[in-house]
C-alpha positions in Angstrom: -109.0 -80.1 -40.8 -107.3 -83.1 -42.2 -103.6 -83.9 -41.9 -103.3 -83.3 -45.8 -104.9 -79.5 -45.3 -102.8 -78.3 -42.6 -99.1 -79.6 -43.9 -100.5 -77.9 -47.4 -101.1 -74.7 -45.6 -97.6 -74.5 -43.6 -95.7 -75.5 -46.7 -97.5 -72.7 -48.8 -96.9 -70.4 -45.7 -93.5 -71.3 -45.5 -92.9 -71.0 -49.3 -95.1 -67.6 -49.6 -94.1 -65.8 -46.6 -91.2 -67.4 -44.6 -88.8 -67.6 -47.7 -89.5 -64.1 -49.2 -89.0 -62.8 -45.9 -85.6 -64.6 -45.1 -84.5 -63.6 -48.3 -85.2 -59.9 -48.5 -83.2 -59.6 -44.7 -80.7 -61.4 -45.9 -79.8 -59.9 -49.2 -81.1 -56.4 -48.5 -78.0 -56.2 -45.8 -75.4 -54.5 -47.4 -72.3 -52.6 -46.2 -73.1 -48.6 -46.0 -69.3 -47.8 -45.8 -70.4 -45.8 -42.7 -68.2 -44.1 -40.0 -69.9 -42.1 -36.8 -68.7 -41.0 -33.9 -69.7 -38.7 -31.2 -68.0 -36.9 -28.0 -70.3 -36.0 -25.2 -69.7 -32.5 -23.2 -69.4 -32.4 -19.3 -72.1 -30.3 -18.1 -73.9 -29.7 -21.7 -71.0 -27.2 -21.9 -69.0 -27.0 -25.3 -66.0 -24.3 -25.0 -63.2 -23.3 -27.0 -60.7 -25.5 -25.8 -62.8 -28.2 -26.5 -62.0 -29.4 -29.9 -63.0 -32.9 -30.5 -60.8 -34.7 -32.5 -62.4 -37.6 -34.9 -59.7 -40.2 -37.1 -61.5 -42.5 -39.5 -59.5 -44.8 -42.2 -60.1 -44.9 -46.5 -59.2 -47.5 -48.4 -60.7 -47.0 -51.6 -60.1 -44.1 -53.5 -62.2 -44.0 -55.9 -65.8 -44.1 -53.8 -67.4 -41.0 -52.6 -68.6 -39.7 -49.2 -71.5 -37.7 -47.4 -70.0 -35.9 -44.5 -72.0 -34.9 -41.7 -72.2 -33.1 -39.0 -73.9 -34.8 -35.7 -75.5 -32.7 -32.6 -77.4 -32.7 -29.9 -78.8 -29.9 -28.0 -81.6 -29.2 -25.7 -84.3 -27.3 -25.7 -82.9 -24.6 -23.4 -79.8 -23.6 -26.3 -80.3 -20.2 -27.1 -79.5 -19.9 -30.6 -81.1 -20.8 -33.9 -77.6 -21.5 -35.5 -74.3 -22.4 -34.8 -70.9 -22.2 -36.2 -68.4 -24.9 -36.3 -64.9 -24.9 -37.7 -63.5 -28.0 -39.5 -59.7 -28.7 -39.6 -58.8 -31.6 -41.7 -55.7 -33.3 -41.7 -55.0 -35.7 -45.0 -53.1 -38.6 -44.2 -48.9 -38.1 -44.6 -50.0 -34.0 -44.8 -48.3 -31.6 -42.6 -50.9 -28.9 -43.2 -54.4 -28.6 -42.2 -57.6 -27.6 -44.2 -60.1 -25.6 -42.5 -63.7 -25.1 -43.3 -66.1 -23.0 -41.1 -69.8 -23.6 -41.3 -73.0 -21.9 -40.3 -75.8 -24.7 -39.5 -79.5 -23.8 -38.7 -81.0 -25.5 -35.9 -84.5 -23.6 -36.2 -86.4 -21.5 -38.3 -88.7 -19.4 -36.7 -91.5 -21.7 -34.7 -89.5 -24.9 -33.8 -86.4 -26.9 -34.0 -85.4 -28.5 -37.1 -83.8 -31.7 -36.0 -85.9 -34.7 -34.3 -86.8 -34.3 -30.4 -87.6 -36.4 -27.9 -88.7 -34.4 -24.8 -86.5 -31.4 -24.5 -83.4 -32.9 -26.7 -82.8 -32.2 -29.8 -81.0 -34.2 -33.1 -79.5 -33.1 -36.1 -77.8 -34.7 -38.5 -76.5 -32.2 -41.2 -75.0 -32.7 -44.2 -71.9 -29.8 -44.6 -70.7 -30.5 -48.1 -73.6 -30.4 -50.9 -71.7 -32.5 -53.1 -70.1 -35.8 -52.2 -66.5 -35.6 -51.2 -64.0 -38.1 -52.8 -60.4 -38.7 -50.5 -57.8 -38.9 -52.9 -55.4 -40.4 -50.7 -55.8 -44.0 -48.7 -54.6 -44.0 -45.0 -56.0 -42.4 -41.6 -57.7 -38.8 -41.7 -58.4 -37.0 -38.9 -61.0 -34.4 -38.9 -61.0 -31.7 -35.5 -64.4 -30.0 -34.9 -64.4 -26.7 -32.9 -67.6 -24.4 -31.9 -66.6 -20.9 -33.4 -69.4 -18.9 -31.9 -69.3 -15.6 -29.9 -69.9 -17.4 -26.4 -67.5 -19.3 -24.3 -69.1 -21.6 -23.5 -71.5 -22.5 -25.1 -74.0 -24.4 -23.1 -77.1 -27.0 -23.8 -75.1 -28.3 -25.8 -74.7 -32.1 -25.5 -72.9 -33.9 -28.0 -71.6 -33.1 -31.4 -70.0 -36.1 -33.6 -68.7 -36.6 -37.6 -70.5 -39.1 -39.6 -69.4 -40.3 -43.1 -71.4 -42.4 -45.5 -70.4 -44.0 -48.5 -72.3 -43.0 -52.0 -70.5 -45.8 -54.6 
């Protein structure tokens, strides 16, 4: 191959290939407007008592958000479900919202979230519609496990992720 051939073929690599993808990982960045957090149990053990407590800021208004519930179990958790219970607090509110949810974690031959080995992730959305805050400042947002058992064990982690929709 001559000189001339081989800078010809890097520049038309570098044009058709090396610029498009620069490019697209540059511009298809894009803030998600995301908050997650998650709090890890001693001994896979959630009880009662234990009601993890999760404070996230909003600063505009007028965008909505997905709110989901985070969780990690193994595969030795006895139930196909459980039930958490949601108290919000709005920021400069003296009172607290509750909401109480049932969540599937299997159907009848298998775990619905993603395993590795014998632990098990689900990431599930609680409110079908997005939610809009109406007020700008901190929230906080307590999650408690509201089943019959105390406590409830194999479980590993559970966590509150929000992601923005506009």
């Amino acid at each position: 191959m001559h000189y001339r051939q081989v800078d010809y073929l890097c520049t038309m690599l570098f044009k058709k290939l090396l610029i498009p993808l620069f490019l697209t990982g540059f511009l298809g960045c894009k803030e998600t407007g995301l908050f997650q957090q998650v709090v890890f149990f001693p001994e896979q053990s959630w009880s009662y008592a234990n009601k993890p407590l999760f404070h996230f800021q909003i600063s505009d208004t007028s965008a909505s958000y997905r709110v989901f519930l985070v969780l990690r179990h193994t595969d030795a958790y006895e139930y196909s479900n459980i039930w958490v219970k949601l108290n919000s607090q709005l920021p400069g509110d003296s009172m607290s919202h509750s909401d109480r949810f049932n969540i599937p974690l299997a159907n009848e031959k298998q775990w619905l979230g993603t395993g590795i080995d014998d632990l098990f992730d689900h990431r599930v959305l609680l409110y079908p519609q997005p939610v809009t805050f109406k007020k700008s400042g901190e929230y906080s947002i307590e999650i408690g496990q509201d089943m019959r058992v105390d406590p409830l064990n194999h479980v590993m982690n559970v966590g509150l992720r929000l992601e923005k929709v506009n």
